[in-house]
N, CA and C atoms as an extended XYZ file, in Angstrom:
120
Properties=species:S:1:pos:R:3:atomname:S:1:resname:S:1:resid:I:1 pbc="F F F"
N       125.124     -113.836        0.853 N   UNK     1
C       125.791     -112.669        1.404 CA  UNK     1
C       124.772     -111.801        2.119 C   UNK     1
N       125.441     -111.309        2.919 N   UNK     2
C       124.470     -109.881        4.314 CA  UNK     2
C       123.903     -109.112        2.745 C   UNK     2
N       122.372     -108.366        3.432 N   UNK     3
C       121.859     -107.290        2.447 CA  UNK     3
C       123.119     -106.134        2.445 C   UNK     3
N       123.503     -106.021        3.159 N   UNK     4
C       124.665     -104.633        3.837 CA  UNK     4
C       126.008     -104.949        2.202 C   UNK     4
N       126.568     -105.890        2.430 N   UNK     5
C       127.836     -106.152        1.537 CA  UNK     5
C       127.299     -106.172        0.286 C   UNK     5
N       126.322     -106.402       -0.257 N   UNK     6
C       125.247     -106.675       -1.411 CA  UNK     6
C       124.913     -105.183       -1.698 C   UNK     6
N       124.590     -104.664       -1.006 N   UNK     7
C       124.608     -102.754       -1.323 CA  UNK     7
C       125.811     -102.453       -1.662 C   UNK     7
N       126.866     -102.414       -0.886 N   UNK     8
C       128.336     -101.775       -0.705 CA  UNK     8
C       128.636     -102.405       -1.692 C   UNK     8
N       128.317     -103.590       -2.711 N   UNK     9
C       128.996     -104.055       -4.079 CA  UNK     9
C       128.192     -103.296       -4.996 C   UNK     9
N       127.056     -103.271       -5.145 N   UNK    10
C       126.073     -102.645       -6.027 CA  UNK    10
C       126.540     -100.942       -5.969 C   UNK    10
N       126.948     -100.496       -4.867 N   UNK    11
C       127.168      -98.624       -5.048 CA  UNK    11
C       128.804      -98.286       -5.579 C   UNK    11
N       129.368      -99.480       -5.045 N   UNK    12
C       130.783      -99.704       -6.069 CA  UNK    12
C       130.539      -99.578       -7.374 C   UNK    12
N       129.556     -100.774       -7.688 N   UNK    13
C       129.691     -100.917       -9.025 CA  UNK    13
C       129.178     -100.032       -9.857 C   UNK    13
N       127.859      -99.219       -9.334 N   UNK    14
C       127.625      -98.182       -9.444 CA  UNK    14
C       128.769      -97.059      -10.118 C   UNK    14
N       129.569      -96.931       -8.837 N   UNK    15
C       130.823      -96.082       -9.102 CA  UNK    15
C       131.269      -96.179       -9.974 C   UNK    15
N       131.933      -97.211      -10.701 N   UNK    16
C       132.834      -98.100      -11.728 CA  UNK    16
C       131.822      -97.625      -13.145 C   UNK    16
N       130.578      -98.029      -13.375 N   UNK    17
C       129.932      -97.732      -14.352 CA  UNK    17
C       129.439      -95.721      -14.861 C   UNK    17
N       129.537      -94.934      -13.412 N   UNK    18
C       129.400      -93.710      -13.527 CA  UNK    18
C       130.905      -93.178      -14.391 C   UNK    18
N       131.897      -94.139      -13.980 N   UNK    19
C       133.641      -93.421      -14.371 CA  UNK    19
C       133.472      -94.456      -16.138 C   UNK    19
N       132.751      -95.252      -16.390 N   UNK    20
C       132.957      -95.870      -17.425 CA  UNK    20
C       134.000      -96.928      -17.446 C   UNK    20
N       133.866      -97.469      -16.447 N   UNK    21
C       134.736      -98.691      -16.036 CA  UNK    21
C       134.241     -100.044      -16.265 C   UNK    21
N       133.282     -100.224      -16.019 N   UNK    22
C       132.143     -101.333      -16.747 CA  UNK    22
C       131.508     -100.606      -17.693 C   UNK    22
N       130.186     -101.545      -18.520 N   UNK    23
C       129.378     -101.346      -19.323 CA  UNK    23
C       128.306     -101.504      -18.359 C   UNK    23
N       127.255     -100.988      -19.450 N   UNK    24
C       125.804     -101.217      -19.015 CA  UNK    24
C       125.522     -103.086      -18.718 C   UNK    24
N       125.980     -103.614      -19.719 N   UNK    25
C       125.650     -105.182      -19.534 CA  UNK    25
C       126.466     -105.301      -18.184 C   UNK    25
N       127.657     -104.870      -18.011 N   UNK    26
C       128.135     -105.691      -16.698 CA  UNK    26
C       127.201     -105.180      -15.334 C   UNK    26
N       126.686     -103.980      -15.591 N   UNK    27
C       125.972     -102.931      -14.394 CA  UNK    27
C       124.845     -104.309      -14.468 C   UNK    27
N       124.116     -104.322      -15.558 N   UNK    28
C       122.842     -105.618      -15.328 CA  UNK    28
C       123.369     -106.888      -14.142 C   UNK    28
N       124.539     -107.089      -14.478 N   UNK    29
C       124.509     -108.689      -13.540 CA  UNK    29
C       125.694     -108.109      -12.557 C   UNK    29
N       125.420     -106.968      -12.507 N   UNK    30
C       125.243     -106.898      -10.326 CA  UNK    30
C       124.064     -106.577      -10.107 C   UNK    30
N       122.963     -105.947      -11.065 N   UNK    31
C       121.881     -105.687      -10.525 CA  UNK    31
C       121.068     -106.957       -9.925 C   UNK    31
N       121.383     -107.719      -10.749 N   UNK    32
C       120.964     -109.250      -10.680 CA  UNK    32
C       121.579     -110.057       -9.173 C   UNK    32
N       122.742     -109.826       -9.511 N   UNK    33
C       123.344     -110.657       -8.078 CA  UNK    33
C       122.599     -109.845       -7.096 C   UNK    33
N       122.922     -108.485       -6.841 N   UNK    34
C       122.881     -107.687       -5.320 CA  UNK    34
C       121.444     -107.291       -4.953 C   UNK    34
N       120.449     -106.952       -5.996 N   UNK    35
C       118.803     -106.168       -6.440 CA  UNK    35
C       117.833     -107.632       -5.904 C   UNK    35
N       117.340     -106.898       -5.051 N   UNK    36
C       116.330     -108.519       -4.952 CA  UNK    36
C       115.112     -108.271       -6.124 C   UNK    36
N       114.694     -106.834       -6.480 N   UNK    37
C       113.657     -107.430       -7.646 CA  UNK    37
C       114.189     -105.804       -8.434 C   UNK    37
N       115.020     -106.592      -10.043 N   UNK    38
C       115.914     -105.591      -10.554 CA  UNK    38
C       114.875     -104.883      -11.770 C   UNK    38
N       114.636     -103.577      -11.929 N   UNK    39
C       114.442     -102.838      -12.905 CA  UNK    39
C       114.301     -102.880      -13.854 C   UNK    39
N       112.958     -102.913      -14.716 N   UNK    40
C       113.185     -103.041      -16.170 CA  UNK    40
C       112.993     -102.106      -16.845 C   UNK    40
């Protein structure tokens, strides 16, 4: 996928985890899919 659509999923998901819509574990594996080198 474009770096562009890979952001725009990651600031979604973002979104989703700020409202408590995901968890922290699900926030990890978009960091993983969309993050080219993810945070520890």
């Amino acid at each position: 996928m474009s770096g562009r659509i890979l952001e725009e999923v990651h600031e979604t998901a973002r979104g989703m985890l700020d409202v408590v819509a995901i968890d922290e574990k699900r926030m990890e594996e978009y960091d993983v899919l969309c993050l080219s080198s993810v945070p520890e």
